[in-house]
C-alpha positions in Angstrom: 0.0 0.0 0.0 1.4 3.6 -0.8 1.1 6.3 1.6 0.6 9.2 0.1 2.8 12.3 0.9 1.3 14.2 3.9 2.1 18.5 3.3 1.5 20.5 6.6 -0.4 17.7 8.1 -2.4 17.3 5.3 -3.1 14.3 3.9 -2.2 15.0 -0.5 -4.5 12.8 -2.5 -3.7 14.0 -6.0 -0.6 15.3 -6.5 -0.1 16.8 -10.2 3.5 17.9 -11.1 4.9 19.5 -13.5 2.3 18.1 -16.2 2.2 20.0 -19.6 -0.7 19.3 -21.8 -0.5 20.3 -25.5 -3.1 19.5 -28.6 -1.0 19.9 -31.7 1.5 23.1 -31.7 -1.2 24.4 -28.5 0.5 24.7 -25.5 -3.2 24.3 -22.7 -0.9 23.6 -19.3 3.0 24.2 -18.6 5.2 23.0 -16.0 1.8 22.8 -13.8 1.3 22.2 -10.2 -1.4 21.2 -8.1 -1.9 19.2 -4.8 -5.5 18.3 -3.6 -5.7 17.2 0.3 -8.1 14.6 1.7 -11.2 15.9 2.3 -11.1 19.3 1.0 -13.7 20.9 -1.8 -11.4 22.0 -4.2 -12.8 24.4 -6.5 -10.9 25.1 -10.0 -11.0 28.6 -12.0 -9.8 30.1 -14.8 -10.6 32.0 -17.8 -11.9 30.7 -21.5 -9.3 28.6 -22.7 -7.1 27.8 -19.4 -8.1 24.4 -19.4 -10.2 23.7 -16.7 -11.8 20.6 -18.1 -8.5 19.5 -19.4 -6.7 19.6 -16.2 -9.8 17.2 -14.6 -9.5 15.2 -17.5 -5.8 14.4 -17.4 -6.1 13.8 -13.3 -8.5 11.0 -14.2 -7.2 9.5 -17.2 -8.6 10.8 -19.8 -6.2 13.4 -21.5 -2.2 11.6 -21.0 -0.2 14.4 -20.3 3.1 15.3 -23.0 5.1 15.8 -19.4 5.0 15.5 -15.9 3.2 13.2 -13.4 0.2 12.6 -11.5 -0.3 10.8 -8.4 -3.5 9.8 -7.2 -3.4 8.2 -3.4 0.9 8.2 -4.1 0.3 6.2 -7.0 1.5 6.8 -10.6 -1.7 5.6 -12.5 0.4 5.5 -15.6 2.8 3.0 -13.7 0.0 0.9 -12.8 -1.2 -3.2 -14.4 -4.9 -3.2 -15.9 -5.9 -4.7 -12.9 -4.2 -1.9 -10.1 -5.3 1.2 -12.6 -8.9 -0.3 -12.9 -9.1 -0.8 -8.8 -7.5 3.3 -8.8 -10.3 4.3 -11.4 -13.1 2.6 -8.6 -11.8 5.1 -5.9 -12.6 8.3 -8.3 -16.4 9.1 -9.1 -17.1 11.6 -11.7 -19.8 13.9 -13.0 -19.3 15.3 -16.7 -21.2 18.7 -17.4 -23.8 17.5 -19.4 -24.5 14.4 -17.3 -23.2 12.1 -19.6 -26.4 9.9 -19.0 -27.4 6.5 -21.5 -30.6 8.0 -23.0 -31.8 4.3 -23.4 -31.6 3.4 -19.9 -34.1 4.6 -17.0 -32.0 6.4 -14.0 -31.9 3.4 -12.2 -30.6 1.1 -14.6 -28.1 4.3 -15.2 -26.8 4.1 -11.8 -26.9 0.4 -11.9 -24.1 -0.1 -14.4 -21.0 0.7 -12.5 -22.0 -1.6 -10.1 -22.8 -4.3 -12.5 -19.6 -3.9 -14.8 -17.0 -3.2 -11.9 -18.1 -4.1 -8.9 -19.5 -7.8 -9.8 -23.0 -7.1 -8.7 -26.3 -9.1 -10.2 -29.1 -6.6 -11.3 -31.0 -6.7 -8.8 -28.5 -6.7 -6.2 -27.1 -3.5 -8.4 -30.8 -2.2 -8.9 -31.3 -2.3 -5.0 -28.2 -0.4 -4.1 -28.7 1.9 -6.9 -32.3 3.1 -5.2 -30.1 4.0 -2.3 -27.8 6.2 -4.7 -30.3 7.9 -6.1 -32.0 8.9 -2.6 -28.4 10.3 -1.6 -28.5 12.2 -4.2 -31.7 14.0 -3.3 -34.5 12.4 -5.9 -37.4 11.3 -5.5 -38.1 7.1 -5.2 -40.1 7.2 -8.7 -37.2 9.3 -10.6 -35.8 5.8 -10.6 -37.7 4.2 -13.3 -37.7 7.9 -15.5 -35.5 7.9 -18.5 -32.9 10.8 -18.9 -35.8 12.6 -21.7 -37.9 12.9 -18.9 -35.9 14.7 -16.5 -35.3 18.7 -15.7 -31.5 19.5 -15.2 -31.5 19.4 -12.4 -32.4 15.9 -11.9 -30.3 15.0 -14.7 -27.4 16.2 -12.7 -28.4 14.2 -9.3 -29.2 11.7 -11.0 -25.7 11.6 -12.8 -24.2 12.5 -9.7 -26.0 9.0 -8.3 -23.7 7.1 -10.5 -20.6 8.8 -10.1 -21.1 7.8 -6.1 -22.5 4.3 -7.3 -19.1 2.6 -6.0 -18.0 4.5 -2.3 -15.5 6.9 -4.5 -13.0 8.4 -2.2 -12.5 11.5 -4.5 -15.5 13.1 -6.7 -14.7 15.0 -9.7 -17.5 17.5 -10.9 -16.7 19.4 -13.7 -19.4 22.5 -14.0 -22.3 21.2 -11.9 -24.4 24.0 -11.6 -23.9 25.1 -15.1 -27.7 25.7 -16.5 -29.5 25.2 -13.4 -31.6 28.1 -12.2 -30.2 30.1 -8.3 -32.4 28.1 -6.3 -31.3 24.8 -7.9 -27.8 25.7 -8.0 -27.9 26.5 -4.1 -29.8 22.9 -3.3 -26.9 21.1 -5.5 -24.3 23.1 -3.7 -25.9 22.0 -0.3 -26.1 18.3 -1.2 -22.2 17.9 -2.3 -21.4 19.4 1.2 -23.9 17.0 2.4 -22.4 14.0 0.7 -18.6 15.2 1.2 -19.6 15.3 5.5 -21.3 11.9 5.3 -19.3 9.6 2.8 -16.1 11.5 3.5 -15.3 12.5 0.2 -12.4 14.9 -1.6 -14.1 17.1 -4.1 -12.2 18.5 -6.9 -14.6 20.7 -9.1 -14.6 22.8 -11.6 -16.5 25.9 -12.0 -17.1 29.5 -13.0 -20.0 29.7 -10.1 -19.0 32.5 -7.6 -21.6 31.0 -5.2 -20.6 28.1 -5.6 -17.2 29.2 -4.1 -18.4 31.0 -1.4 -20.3 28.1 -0.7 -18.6 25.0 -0.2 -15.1 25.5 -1.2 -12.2 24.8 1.5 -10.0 26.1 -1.2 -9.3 27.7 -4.7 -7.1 27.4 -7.5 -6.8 30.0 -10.4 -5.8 28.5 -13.8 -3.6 31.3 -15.7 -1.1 31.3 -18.2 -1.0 27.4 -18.4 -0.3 27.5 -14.5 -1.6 27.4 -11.4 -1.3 31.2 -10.3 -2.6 30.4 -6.7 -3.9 27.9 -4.4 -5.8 29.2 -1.5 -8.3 30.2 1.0 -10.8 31.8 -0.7 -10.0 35.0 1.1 -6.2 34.7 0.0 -7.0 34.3 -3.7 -9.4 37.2 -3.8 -6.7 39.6 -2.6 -4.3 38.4 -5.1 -3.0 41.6 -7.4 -3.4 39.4 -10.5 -5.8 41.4 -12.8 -8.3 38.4 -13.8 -8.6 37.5 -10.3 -9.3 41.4 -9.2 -12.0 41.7 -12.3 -13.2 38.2 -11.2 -13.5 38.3 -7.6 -14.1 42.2 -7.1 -16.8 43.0 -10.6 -20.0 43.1 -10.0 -21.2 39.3 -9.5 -18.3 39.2 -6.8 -19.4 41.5 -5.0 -22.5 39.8 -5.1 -21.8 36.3 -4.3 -19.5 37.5 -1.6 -22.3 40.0 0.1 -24.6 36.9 -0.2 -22.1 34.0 1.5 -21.9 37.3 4.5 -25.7 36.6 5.0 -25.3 33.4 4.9 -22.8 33.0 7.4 -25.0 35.6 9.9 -28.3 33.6 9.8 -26.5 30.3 10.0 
C-alpha cells in the first residue's frame, strides 16, 4: 500500500506535477502544479481557454499528459497493471457537465451499471443499491424508473451524480455542476455535495465558474492562468491576489455579489 505524501499535516491525495498538456503546436498547461488534500472541496477557475476541463480530464485518465506526473493516493496511475489502474479508477467518481447519462436506460438502470460492470453485482443486487444512490443524491423514489428525456436539469445532474457515487468513490470529480441550473437549484446542488462530502467523506475536486458556488462549499481555490496554477488558497487569500483576472473576477460586480450573499449566509447560519 502507498502512503501518500502528507504537506503540513495534510493528507495530499492528487498530487499533479509539472504536467504540460499540448493539442498539436497548442501549449493548454505548462510545467503545472497542483496538490488536492483529503477531504477538502477543491474548487478550479480560470478564464476561457485555461483548461479547466482538461486539467480534470488528465487527473483521471482521460487526456495523457506530453510531461510530468500525477499521483493519485501516491500512485503513478500511468505505472499501474490493468488490474491496479482499474481498482484506482473505482476510488474516483465523476460527473461530466452535461450528465453524460445512457438515454436508453431509466436512472436506475443508469446508476446500476457501475456496479454491475465493476463491482460484480447481479441486477437486482445492483438495482437495489442503486435506489439507495439515487435517494443520496436527493431524488425522489419514482425518478428511478424515469428515462434521462424525462428529467429537468436538475435531476439530470443528481441523477448523474447517483452514478458517479454508485461505487463509495474516495475522491468526486465534478466538472461545471451547476452550469444551467436556475439560483435556487444551483444552491440545493451546492448544499447536497457538502452534504455527501460530510457523510461519505469525500475529496471534491470541481470545476466551476460559479461564484456562489465558491463561497459556498469551497475549502479552497485554485486559479488556472497562463498554463499555470497562479494560486492555491483560501478563498480569502486568492481574492486579494493583485493578479488582474482575479481582481476583475472576484471584485466586478457578481463578486461582490456572491460575496455579500455568503456574508448573509454566514450571519443567519
Amino acid at each position: 500500500m502507498v502512503t501518500p505524501p502528507s504537506t503540513n499535516g495534510k493528507e495530499t491525495i492528487i498530487q499533479v506535477k509539472g504536467v504540460t498538456n499540448r493539442f498539436g503546436s497548442h501549449t493548454v498547461h505548462e510545467a503545472l502544479d497542483l496538490d488536492v488534500y483529503r477531504g477538502e472541496i477543491l474548487g478550479v477557475v480560470g478564464g476561457s481557454g485555461t483548461g479547466k476541463s482538461v486539467l480534470l480530464r488528465t487527473i483521471i485518465g482521460l487526456q495523457k499528459p506530453a510531461a510530468g506526473t500525477l499521483r493519485l493516493f501516491g500512485q503513478d496511475p500511468q505505472a499501474l497493471s490493468p488490474r491496479e489502474r482499474a481498482a484506482l479508477d473505482r476510488r474516483c467518481g465523476v460527473l461530466f457537465q452535461q450528465g453524460a447519462l445512457f438515454s436508453s436506460l431509466t436512472v436506475t438502470e443508469n446508476v446500476a451499471v457501475p456496479l454491475i460492470e465493476h463491482a460484480g453485482l447481479t441486477r437486482p443486487q445492483a438495482e437495489a443499491l442503486a435506489g439507495t444512490k439515487i435517494a443520496l443524491a436527493g431524488l425522489p423514489a419514482n425518478a428511478g424508473g424515469k428515462y434521462p428525456s424525462e428529467l429537468s436539469g436538475g435531476m439530470i445532474k443528481r441523477a448523474a451524480l447517483a452514478r458517479s457515487i454508485a461505487l463509495d468513490p474516495d475522491i468526486l470529480f465534478l466538472d461545471e455542476p451547476t452550469a444551467g441550473l436556475d439560483p435556487v437549484g444551483a444552491a440545493a446542488f451546492d448544499e447536497l455535495v457538502l452534504t455527501l462530502r460530510g457523510a461519505l467523506g469525500l475529496t471534491v475536486f470541481l470545476v466551476t465558474h460559479d461564484l456562489d458556488t465558491l463561497y459556498a462549499i469551497c475549502d479552497r481555490v485554485a486559479v488556472l492562468s497562463n498554463r499555470k496554477v497562479l494560486v492555491a488558497d483560501t478563498l480569502e487569500a486568492v481574492a486579494a491576489n493583485p493578479d488582474p483576472w482575479i481582481q476583475s473576477y472576484f471584485h466586478g460586480p457578481r463578486g461582490r455579489a456572491a460575496g455579500t450573499a455568503n456574508s448573509h449566509r454566514k450571519e443567519h447560519s
